[in-house]
Every structure is written in structure tokens, then in C-alpha cells.
VOPAGU-2260 file (C-alpha; in pm, 1 decimal, decimal comma):
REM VOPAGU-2260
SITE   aa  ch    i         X         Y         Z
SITE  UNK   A    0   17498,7    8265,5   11960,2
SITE  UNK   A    1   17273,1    8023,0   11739,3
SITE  UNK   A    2   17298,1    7704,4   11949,6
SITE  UNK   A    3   17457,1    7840,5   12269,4
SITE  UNK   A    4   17340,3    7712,7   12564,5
SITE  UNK   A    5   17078,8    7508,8   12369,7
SITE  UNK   A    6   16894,5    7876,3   12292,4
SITE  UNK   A    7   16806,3    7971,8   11895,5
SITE  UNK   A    8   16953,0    8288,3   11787,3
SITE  UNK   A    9   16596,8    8450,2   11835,5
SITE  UNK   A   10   16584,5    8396,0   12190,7
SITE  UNK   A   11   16976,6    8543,1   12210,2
SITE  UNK   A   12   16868,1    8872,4   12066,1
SITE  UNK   A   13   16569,6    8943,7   12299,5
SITE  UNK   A   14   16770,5    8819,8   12578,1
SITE  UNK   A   15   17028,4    9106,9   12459,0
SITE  UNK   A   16   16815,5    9343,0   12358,5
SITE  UNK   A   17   16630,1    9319,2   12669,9
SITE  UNK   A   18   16888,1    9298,3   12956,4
SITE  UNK   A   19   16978,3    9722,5   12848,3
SITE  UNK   A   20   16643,2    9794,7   12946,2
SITE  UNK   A   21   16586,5    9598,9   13224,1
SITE  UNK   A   22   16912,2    9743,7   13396,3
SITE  UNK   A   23   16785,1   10110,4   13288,7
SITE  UNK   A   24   16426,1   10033,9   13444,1
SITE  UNK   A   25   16604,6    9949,9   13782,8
SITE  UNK   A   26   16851,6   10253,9   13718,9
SITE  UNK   A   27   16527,8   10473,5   13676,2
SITE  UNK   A   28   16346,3   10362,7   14029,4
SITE  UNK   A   29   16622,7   10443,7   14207,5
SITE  UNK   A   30   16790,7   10692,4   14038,1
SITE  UNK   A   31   16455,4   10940,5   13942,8
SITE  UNK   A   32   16289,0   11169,5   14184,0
SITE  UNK   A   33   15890,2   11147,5   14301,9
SITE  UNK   A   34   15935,1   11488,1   14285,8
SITE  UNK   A   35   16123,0   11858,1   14282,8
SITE  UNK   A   36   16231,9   11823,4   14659,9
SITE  UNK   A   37   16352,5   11489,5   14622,6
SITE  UNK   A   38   16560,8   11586,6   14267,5
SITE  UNK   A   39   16943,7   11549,5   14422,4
SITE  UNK   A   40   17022,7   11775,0   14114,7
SITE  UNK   A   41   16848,2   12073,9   14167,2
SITE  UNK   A   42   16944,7   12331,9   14414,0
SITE  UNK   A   43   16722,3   12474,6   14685,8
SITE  UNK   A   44   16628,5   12812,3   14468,7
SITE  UNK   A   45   16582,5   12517,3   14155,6
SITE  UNK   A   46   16333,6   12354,6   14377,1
SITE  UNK   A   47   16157,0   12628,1   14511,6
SITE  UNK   A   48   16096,3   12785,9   14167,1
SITE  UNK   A   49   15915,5   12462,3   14021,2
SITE  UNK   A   50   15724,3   12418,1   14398,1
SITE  UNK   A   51   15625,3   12815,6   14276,1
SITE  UNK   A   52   15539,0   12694,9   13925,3
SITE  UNK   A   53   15309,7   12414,7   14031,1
SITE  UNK   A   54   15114,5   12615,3   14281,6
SITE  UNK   A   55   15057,3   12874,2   14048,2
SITE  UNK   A   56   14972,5   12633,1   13749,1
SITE  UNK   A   57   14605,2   12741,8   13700,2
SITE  UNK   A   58   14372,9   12495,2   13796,4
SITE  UNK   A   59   14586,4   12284,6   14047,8
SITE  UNK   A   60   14399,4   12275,2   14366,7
SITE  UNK   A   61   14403,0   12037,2   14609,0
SITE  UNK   A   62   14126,0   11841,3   14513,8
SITE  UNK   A   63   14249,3   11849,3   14169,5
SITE  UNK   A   64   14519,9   11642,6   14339,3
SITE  UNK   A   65   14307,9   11398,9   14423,1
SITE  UNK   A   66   14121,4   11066,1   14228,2
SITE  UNK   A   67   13737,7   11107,4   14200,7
SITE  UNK   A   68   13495,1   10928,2   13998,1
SITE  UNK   A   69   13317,6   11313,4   13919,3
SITE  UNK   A   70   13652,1   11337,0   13719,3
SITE  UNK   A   71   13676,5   11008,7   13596,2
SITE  UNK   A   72   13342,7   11010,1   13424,0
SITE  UNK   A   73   13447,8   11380,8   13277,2
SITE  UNK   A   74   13704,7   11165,6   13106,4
SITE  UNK   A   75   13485,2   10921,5   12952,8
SITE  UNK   A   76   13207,2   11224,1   12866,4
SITE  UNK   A   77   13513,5   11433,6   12701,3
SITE  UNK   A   78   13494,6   11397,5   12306,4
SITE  UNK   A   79   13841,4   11568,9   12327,5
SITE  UNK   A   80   13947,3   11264,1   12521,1
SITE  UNK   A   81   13794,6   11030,8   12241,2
SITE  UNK   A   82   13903,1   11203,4   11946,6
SITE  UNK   A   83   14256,0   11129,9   12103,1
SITE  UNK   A   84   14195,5   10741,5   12147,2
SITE  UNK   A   85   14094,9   10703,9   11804,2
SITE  UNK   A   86   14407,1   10904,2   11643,1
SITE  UNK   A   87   14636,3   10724,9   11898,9
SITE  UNK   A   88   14506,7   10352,9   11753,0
SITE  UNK   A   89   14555,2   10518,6   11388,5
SITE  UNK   A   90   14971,2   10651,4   11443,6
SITE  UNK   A   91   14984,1   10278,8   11656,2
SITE  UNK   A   92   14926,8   10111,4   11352,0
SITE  UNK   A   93   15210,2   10200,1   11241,7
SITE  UNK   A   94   15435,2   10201,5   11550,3
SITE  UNK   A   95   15358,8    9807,0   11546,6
SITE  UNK   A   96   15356,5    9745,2   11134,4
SITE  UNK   A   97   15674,5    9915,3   11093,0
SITE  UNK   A   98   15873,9    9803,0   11438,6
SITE  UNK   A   99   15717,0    9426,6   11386,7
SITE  UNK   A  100   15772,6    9410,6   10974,5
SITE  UNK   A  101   16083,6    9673,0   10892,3
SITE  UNK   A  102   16314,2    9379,7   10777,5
SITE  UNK   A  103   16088,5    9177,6   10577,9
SITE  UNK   A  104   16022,7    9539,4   10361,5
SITE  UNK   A  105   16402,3    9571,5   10377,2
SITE  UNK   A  106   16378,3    9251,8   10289,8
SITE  UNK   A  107   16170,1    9234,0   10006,6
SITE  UNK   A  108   16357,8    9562,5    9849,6
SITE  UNK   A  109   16650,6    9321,9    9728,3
SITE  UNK   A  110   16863,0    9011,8    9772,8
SITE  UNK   A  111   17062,1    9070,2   10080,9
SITE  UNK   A  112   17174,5    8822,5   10387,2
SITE  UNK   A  113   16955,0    8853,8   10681,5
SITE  UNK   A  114   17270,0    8989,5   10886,1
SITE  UNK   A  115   17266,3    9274,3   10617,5
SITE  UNK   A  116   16894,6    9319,0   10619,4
SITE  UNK   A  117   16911,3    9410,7   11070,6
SITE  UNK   A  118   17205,4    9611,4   10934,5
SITE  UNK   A  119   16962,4    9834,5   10690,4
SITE  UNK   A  120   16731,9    9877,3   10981,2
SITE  UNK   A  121   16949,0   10056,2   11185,8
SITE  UNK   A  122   16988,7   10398,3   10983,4
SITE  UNK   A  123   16651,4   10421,6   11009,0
SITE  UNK   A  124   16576,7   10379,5   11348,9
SITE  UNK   A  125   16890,6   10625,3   11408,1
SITE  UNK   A  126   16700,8   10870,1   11236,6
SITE  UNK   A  127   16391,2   10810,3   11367,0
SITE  UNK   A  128   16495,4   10816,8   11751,7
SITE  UNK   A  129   16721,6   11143,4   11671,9
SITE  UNK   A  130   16399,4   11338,2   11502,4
SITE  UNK   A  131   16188,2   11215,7   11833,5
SITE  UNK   A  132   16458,5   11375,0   12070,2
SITE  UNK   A  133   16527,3   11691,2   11861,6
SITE  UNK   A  134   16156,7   11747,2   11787,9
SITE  UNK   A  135   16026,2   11654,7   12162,8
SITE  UNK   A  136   16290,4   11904,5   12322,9
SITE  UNK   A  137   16175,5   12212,5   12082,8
SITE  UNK   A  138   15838,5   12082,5   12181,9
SITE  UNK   A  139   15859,2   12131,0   12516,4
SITE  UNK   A  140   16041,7   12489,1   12513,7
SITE  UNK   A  141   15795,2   12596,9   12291,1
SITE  UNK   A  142   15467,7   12417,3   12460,3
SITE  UNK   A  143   15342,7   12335,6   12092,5
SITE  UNK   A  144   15234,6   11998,1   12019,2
SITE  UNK   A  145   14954,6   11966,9   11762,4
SITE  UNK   A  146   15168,4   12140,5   11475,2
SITE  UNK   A  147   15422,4   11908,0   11514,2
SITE  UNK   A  148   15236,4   11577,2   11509,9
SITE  UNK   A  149   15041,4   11739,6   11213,1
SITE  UNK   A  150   15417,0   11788,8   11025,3
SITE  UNK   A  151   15532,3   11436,4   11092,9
SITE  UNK   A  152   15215,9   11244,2   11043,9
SITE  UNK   A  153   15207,9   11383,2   10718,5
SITE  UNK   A  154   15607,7   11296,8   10633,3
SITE  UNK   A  155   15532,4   10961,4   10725,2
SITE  UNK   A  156   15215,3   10908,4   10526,5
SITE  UNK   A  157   15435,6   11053,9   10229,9
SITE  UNK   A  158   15704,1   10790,5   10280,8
SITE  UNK   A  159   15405,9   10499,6   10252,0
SITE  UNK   A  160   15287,5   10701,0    9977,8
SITE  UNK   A  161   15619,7   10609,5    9768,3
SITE  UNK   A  162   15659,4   10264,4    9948,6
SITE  UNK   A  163   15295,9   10201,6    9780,2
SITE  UNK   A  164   15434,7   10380,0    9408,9
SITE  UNK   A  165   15634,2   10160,9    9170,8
SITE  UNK   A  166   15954,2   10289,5    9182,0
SITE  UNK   A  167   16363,1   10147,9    9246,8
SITE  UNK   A  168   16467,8    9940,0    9535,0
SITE  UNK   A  169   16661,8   10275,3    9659,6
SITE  UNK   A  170   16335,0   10508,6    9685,3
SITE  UNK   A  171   16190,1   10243,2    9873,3
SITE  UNK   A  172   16416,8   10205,7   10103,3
SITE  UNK   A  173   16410,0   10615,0   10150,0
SITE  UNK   A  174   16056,8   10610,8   10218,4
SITE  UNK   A  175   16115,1   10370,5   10501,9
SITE  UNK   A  176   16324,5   10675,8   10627,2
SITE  UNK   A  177   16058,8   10923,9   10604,9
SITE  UNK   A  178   15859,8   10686,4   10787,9
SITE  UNK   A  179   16059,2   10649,7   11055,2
SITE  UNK   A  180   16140,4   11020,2   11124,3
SITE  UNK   A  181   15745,8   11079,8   11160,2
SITE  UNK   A  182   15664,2   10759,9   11333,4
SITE  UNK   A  183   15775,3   10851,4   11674,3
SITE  UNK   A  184   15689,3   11200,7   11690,9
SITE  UNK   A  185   15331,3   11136,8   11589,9
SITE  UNK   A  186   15313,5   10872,4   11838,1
SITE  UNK   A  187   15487,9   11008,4   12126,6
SITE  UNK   A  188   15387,7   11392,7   12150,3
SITE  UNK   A  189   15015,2   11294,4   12193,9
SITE  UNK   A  190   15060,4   11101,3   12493,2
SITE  UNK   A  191   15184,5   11435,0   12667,8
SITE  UNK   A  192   14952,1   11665,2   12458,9
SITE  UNK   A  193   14649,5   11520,6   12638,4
SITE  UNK   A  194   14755,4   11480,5   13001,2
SITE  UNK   A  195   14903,0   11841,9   12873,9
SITE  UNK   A  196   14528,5   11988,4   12850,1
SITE  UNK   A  197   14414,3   11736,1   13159,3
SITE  UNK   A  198   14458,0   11966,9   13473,6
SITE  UNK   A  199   14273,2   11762,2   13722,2
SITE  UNK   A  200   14452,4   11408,8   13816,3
SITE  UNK   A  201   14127,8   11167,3   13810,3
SITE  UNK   A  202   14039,5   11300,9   13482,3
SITE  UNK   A  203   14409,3   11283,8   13346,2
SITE  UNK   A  204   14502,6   10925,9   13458,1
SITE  UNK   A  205   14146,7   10811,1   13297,1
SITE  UNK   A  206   14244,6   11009,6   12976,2
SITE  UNK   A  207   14571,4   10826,1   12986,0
SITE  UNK   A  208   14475,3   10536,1   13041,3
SITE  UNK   A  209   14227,6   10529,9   12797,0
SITE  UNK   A  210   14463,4   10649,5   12521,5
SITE  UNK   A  211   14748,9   10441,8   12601,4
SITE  UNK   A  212   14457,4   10088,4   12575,6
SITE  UNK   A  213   14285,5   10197,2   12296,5
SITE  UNK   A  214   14617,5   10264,5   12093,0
SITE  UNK   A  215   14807,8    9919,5   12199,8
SITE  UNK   A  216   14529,1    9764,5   12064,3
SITE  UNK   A  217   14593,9    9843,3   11730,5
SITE  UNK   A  218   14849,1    9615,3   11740,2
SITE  UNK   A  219   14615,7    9279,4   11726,9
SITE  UNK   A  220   14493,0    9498,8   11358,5
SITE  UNK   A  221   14883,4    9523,6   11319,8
SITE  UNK   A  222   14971,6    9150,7   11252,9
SITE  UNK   A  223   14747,8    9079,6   11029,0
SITE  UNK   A  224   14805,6    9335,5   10747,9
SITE  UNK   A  225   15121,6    9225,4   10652,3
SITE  UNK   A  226   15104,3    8843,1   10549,7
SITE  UNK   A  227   15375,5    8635,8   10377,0
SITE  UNK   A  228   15116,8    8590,4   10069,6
SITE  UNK   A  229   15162,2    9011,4   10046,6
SITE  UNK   A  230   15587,1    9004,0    9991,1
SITE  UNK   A  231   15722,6    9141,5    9810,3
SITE  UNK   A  232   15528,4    9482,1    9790,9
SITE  UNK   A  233   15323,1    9400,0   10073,0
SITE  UNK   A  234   15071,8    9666,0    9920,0
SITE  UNK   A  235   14755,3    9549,0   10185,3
SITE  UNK   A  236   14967,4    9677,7   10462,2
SITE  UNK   A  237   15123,6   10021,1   10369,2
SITE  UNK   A  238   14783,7   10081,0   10189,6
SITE  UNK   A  239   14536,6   10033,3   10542,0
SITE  UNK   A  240   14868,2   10212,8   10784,5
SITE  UNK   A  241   14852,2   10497,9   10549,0
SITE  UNK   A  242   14495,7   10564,7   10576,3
SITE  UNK   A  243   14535,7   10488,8   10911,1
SITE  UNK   A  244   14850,1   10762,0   10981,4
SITE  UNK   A  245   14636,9   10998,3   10778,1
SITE  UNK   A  246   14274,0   10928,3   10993,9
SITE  UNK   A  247   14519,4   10995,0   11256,6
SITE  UNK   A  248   14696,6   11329,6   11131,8
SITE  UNK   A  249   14364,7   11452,4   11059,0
SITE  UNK   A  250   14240,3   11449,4   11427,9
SITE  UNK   A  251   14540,1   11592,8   11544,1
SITE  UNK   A  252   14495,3   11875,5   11260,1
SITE  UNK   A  253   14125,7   11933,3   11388,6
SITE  UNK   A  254   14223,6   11898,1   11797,9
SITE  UNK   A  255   14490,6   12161,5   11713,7
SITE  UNK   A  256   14278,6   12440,2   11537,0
SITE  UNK   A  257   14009,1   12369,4   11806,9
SITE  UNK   A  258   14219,9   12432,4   12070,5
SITE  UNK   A  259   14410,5   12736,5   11918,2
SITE  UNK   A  260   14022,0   12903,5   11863,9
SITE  UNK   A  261   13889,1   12804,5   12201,1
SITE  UNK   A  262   14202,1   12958,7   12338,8
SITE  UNK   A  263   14129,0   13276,2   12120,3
SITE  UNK   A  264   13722,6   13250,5   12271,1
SITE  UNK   A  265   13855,3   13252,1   12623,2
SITE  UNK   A  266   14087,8   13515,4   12582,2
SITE  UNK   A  267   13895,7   13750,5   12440,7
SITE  UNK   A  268   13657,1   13648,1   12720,1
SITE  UNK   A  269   13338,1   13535,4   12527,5
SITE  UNK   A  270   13294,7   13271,9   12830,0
SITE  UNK   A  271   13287,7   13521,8   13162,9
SITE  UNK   A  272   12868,5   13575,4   13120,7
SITE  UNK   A  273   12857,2   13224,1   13192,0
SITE  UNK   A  274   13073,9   13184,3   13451,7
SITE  UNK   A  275   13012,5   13521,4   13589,6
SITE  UNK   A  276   12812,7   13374,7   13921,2
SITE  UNK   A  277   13149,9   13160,8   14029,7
SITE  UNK   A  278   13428,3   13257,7   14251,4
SITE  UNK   A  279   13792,1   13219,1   14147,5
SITE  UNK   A  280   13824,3   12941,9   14382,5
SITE  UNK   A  281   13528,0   12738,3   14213,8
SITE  UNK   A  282   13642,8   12883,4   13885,9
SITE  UNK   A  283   13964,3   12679,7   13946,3
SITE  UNK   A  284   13799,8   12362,3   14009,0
SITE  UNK   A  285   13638,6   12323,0   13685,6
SITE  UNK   A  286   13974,9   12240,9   13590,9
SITE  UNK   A  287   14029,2   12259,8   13157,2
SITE  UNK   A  288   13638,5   12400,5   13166,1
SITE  UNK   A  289   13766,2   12708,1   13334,7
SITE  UNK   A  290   13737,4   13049,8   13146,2
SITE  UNK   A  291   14063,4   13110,8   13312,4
SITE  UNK   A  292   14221,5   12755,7   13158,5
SITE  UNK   A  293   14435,8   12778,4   12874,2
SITE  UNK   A  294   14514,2   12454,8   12659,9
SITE  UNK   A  295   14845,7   12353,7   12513,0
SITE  UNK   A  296   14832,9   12352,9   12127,1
């Protein structure tokens, strides 16, 4: 398509690439439900169970439902809510690196075409979308997030690990597959893990968007770690996203043994004396403060 229409190849592929997701973003508005009564696919006992389920999620009361700037500030005052931003802009790093720079590593591993280099870059992205899907639906029947991101970050700052080593073409090109089968799960699974342990809606959509801003802008660090001057090796840029996936990994480690233990405090009710003088009903509003509140590990 180099030519056609007076468009350069480039412009062809985002054109193609792009009209897929375009068409499913219009499929989605129309075709996905606000909420359980409107979901065409659920039957009236379906929908009545998950209306059941979100009453009876603890800590979901009608103001909860609501935007304030009391929980908006909790947000920003949260070092739970920090520690996330911070991790998120470390696993980013590597979400942009590798998406942006894939076939110039490929690349740089031997002398192929550039047709056979977009070819190489498809195994791995296979892999890496099939892990994401796999791990995210064991995530969600189990509720566990923290152990998995801890799992994946690590496999993925192995496979920079041996992309930074001196070894064959081949091993190089299997550590870009390591890579990829973390790089999703340690990016995705954190942005439900927090709104996961965010009860309240003003402090959630802060959290969110907080997480989601800080993170993106990783990628401004992102294009400038892997220049030309760097090929073949391109040693700068695997060197600063592994420390980065790893500063990352480590958060996630520490956010998952905190909340495990605080959940283990709570249970055992070490935080009743303090909360002794509160009703149920106020109890509830202190959303993931509550004695009562259990987080999602």
C-alpha cells in the first residue's frame, strides 16, 4: 500500500490497525450495559443476584455513590494510592519501550527484511496477550492480584536480564518473550487492584485517575532511552526499564504483604477499641478505613 492514494506505507498501517478498534469502540457503546438491569444477557434471577451482591458489598452506601471532595482529598492523602502511581510509571516504562522499540531489538538481533522483522513481533505479542487473558480470568475467580503482578514483574525483569547478558541472537530473542508474557499482566492487574481496594466512588475515580496520569507519563522517559546511537544492544534502555520493572515489582511485593497483614489485624479485630464509639452505619462510611473492610490482595 506504499504509494496508494498518495499515503506512505506508515500511514496505511495505522489507518489499518486503527479502523478494528475504532469499529469495536462503537460496537462497545452500544453493545455494553451501564449496568446489571440493562445486561440483555442476563436473566432476571442473573440480575437480581449481582443487584444482591452490590448492596451487600461492604462499604457501598449511598453516599459512597456519590463524588465529594472529602473523598477526593482521601485520595491524594492515601500513601497506598501513591505507592501505586509510582509502580504504575515503573511497569509503563516498559509498556511504551517495548510496544514503541520491539522491532528495532528484533531488529538488531540479526539481518532480516523489515517484513520479517513485524513478522518476529507477532509470537510475542501472541504470547503476551494470551498470558494477560489466562492470568486476568484466574485473577478474578480467585480475587488475588498482588501475587500475580509480583510473578510476572519478575519474569519480565528476567527476560531484560538476558537481553542485557552477552549471549546468541536466539536467547535474545527468547527474552523478548519473557518480556512480553509479564508486560501486560504487571501493567494491567494494578489498574483493577486499586479501584479493587477503593470502595467509595470520589476516592476511586481520583485514585484512577491519578494512576492512569502518572503512569502514561512514563512514556515522554520512554523515547528517550532507546536512541539509534544505542543499536545494536541498546544496553541504556533495557538497563533503566529493568530497574524500572523491578522499582515497580517491589511496590507491588510490599502493597501485597501490607494488605494480606492489615487484613490479618482486622480480622482478628485489633481495630474495634478504636472504632468501638461508631455505629455500623458510620462504620460503613469510612469506606477501606472500616474495621469491617477487607482489601483485595
Amino acid at each position: 500500500l506504499d504509494g496508494a492514494r498518495g499515503m506512505s506505507g506508515w500511514r496505511w498501517i495505522l489507518i489499518v490497525e486503527g479502523i478494528p478498534s475504532a469499529l469495536l469502540g462503537v460496537a462497545t457503546y452500544c453493545c455494553l450495559p451501564n449496568d446489571a438491569a440493562t445486561a440483555h444477557f442476563l436473566s432476571d434471577g442473573e440480575k437480581a443476584l449481582m443487584e444482591l451482591r452490590h448492596r451487600r458489598e461492604y462499604g457501598n452506601t449511598k453516599s459512597s455513590r456519590e463524588f465529594s471532595f472529602q473523598d477526593m482529598n482521601a485520595a491524594f492523602k492515601d500513601w497506598k494510592v501513591w505507592a501505586f502511581c509510582v509502580a504504575q510509571f515503573g511497569v509503563d516504562t516498559m509498556l511504551y519501550g517495548y510496544s514503541t522499540f520491539l522491532p528495532t531489538i528484533i531488529k538488531g538481533l540479526g539481518k532480516w527484511t523489515p517484513a520479517q522483522v513485524q513478522l518476529l513481533t507477532i509470537p510475542c505479542y501472541f504470547l503476551g496477550a494470551s498470558a494477560y487473558m489466562a492470568v486476568a480470568t484466574v485473577s478474578d475467580r480467585t480475587q488475588k492480584r498482588g501475587l500475580f503482578c509480583v510473578i510476572f514483574g519478575i519474569l519480565s525483569v528476567v527476560g531484560y536480564a538476558i537481553l542485557l547478558s552477552n549471549v546468541s541472537s536466539g536467547v535474545h530473542y527468547f527474552a523478548c518473550f519473557l518480556v512480553a508474557a509479564g508486560l501486560y499482566i504487571v501493567v494491567g492487574l494494578p489498574l483493577a487492584w486499586l479501584p479493587n481496594n477503593s470502595p467509595r466512588y470520589g476516592k476511586r475515580t481520583t485514585a484512577t485517575g491519578m494512576q492512569l496520569t502518572i503512569g502514561n507519563a512514563s512514556g515522554i522517559m520512554s523515547s528517550f532511552i532507546y536512541p539509534t546511537l544505542d543499536a545494536p544492544r541498546f544496553i541504556r534502555g533495557h538497563a533503566v526499564t529493568l530497574s524500572m520493572v523491578a522499582m515497580g515489582t517491589l511496590i507491588y511485593g510490599l502493597l501485597w504483604v501490607w494488605y494480606r497483614r492489615e487484613n490479618q489485624r482486622r480480622a482478628t479485630g485489633a481495630l474495634k477499641e478504636k472504632y468501638q464509639n461508631l455505629s455500623d452505619d458510620e462504620l460503613r462510611e469510612l469506606g477501606d478505613q472500616s474495621p469491617h473492610y477487607t482489601y483485595t490482595i
